[in-house]
C-alpha positions in Angstrom: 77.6 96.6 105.4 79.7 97.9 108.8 83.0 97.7 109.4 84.1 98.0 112.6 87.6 98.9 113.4 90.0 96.7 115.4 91.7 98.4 118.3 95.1 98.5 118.1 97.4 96.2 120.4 98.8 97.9 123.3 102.7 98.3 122.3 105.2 96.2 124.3 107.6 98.1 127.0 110.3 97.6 124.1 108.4 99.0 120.8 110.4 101.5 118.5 107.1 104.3 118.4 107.4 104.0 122.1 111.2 105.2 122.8 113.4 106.8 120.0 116.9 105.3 121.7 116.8 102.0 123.6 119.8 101.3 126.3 120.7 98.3 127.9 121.0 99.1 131.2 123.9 96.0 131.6 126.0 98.1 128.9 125.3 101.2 130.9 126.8 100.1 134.1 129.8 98.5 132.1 129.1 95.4 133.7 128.8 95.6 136.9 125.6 97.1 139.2 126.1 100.9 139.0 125.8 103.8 136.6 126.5 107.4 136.7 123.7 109.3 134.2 123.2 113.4 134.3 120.8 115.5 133.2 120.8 119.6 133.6 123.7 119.5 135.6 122.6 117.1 138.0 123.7 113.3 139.0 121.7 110.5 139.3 122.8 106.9 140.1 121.1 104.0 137.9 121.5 100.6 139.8 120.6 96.8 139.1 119.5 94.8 142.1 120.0 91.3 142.9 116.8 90.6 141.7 117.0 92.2 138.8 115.2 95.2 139.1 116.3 99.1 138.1 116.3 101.7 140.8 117.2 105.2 139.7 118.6 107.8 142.9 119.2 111.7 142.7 
């Protein structure tokens, strides 16, 4: 008798193995459209547009 093994599903965007810390990026920006986030000294803006989308700018 074979078994054959089942591949795994591909994990959602959202999955705990994929990300150890999950952010809301509406909680992030306090609200409104714009957040302030550094790493090694150096600023980047996080943004929500209209449409919904996430841009992240040095």
């Amino acid at each position: 008798m074979t078994f054959l093994a089942r591949p795994e599903p591909e994990p959602g965007p959202l999955l705990p193995r994929q990300a150890e810390h999950v952010h809301d990026a509406r909680v992030l920006t306090g609200g409104g459209s714009t957040a302030l986030i550094v790493l090694d000294g150096q600023i980047y803006t996080l943004r929500i547009t209209r449409a919904g989308k996430l841009i992240l700018t040095k």
